[in-house]
Residue, then its C-alpha position, 0 to 999 in steps of 0.5 A: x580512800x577518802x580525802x582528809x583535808x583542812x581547807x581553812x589551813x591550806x586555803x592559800x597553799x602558801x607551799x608554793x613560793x616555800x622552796x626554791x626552783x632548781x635549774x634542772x627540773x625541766x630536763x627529759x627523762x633519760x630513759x622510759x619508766x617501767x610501768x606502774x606496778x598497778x597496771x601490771x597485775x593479771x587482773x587491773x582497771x582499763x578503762x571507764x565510760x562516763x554520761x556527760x551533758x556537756x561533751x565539749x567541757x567535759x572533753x576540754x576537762x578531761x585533755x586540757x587539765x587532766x592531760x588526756x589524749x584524744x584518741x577518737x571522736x563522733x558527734x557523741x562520744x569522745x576517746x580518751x586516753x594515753x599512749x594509746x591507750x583507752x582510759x576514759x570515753x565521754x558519752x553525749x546524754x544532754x537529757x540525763x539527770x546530774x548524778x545523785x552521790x546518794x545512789x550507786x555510781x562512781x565514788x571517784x575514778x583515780x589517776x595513776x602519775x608513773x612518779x611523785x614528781x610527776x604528781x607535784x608538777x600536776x599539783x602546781x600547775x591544777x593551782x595555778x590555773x584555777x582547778x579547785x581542790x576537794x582535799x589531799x590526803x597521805x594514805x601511807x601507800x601513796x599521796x593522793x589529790x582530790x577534786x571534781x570534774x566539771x559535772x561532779x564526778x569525783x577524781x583522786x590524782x596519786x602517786x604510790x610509795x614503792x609496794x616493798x614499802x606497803x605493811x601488810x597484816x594477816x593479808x590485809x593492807x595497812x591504809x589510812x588517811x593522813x595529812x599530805x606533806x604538800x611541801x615535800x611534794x613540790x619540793x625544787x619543782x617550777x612553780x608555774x605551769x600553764x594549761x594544756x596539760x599533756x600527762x606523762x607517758x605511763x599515766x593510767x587509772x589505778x583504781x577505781x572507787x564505787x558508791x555501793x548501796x552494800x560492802x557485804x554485797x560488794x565483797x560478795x560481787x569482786x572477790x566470789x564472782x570476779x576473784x579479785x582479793x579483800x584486801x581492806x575493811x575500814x570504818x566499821x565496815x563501811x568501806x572495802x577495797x579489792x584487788x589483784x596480784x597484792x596491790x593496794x586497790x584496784x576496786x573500792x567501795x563505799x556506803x558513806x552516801x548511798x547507804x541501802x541504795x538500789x539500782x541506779x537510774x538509768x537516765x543519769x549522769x556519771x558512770x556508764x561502765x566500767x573495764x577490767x584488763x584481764x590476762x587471756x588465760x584466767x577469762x575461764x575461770x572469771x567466766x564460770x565464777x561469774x556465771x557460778x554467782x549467777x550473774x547474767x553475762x553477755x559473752x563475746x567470746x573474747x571478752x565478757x560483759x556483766x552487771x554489779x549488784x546495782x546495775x552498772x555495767x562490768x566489762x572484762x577484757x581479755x588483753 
């Protein structure tokens, strides 16, 4: 979703001095969280590959502040994730353009926190150690941070309300943008934290969000050739939202700055590709609506690589 945010009123996030510390908010977690429901569906967001001109900064941004594991590194590449997991690799392009918001790309990557106290710690410690905020918005399904990386990039940082929570209408999700209770937020948290930032087991992306050059083309894209759900229209068209499995969203897609745009550069900054977690059993029927669409696909037998309506790469991987 887009962020709804009044930088004048909350410029100095007097929030954070307004409750108190409670003794207890520091202890372990008893158990392990089940995971989040986004990550549970049959069809949901692995990973995402970015083009980065600055690999060093990029990498401390992405492990120091945004809490990231490095899993693997070369000479051009970073890996990065949680519990193992993959979610973000960094790709050394020195030479590429910075990424042009008025052409296809990446809207924002959206960072999935396993409970709402863990995005009010995040919160704290993001403001206290500098990292400038885009916006914050409520959007009745979660609460939700905004901001850029240190090459523009967009990032949403959010945690969902409970699913039994979400109204659905004629199988469409209710969503909005309203204004986030900051204070509730960080309600009997610490108020200081410093960087590096280590995020909790079970921090994974939720959704991704696209800068599309056509919502019509888009639908036709994620729900004819890769049988994810409509799940939301908002602003007169302008912006679609797809899933699996009823969640919110694992897929945006929005012409708000790249109305009419065409096939993005190649020699740019920003995403490279981006990954579908797909249960093994539906990769035949994804590989016939694909191939049904018309789309050109690279096969591996195991997983399947395509490319959107403006030439960014989709991967399916079976898993």
């Amino acid at each position: 979703m887009a962020p709804s945010f009044d930088m004048t009123r909350r410029a100095a996030l007097h929030f954070l001095a307004a409750t108190p510390v409670l003794a207890n908010t520091a202890t372990a977690r008893a158990a392990p969280l089940s995971p989040s429901y986004a990550v549970t569906t049959p069809i949901h967001i692995h990973s995402l590959s970015l083009r980065v001109r600055d690999l060093e900064k990029m990498s401390y941004f992405y492990t120091a502040v945004m809490g990231l594991d490095v899993l693997s590194t070369g000479p051009d590449e970073a890996s990065l994730g949680k519990d193992n997991k993959l979610l973000v690799r960094l790709i050394k392009r020195p030479d590429d353009e910075l990424d042009d918001p008025t052409t296809a790309g990446l809207y924002h990557t959206a960072f999935l926190m396993p409970t709402r106290e863990d995005l009010g710690r995040w919160l704290i410690l993001a403001y206290t150690n500098g990292v400038p905020f885009t916006g914050f918005s409520d959007h009745s399904v979660s609460e939700a941070l905004y901001l850029n990386d240190p090459e523009g990039n967009g990032i949403e940082v959010y945690a969902d309300r409970p699913q039994q929570g979400w109204k659905w209408v004629d199988n469409r999700v209710v969503m909005g943008s309203y204004q986030l209770d900051l204070d509730s937020l960080v309600e009997g948290l610490p108020k200081e934290a410093s960087l590096p930032y280590s995020a909790p087991s079970g921090f994974r992306i939720g959704h991704i969000h696209m800068r599309v050059g056509d919502t019509q083309l888009a639908q036709d894209f994620y729900v004819k050739a890769t049988g994810l759900d409509l799940t939301a229209l908002i602003g007169n068209e302008t912006a679609a939202f797809f899933s699996n499995g009823r969640y919110h969203h694992h897929v945006g897609a929005n012409i708000w700055h790249s109305r009419n745009a065409g096939q993005r550069p190649q020699n740019m900054s920003g995403l490279e590709d981006a990954a579908f977690s797909v249960q093994p059993g539906l990769m035949d029927g994804l590989r016939e609506r694909l191939m049904a669409h018309g789309a050109d696909i690279r096969d591996s037998g195991k997983n399947l690589e395509t490319l959107d309506p403006w030439g960014t790469k989709i991967r399916f991987i079976a898993s």
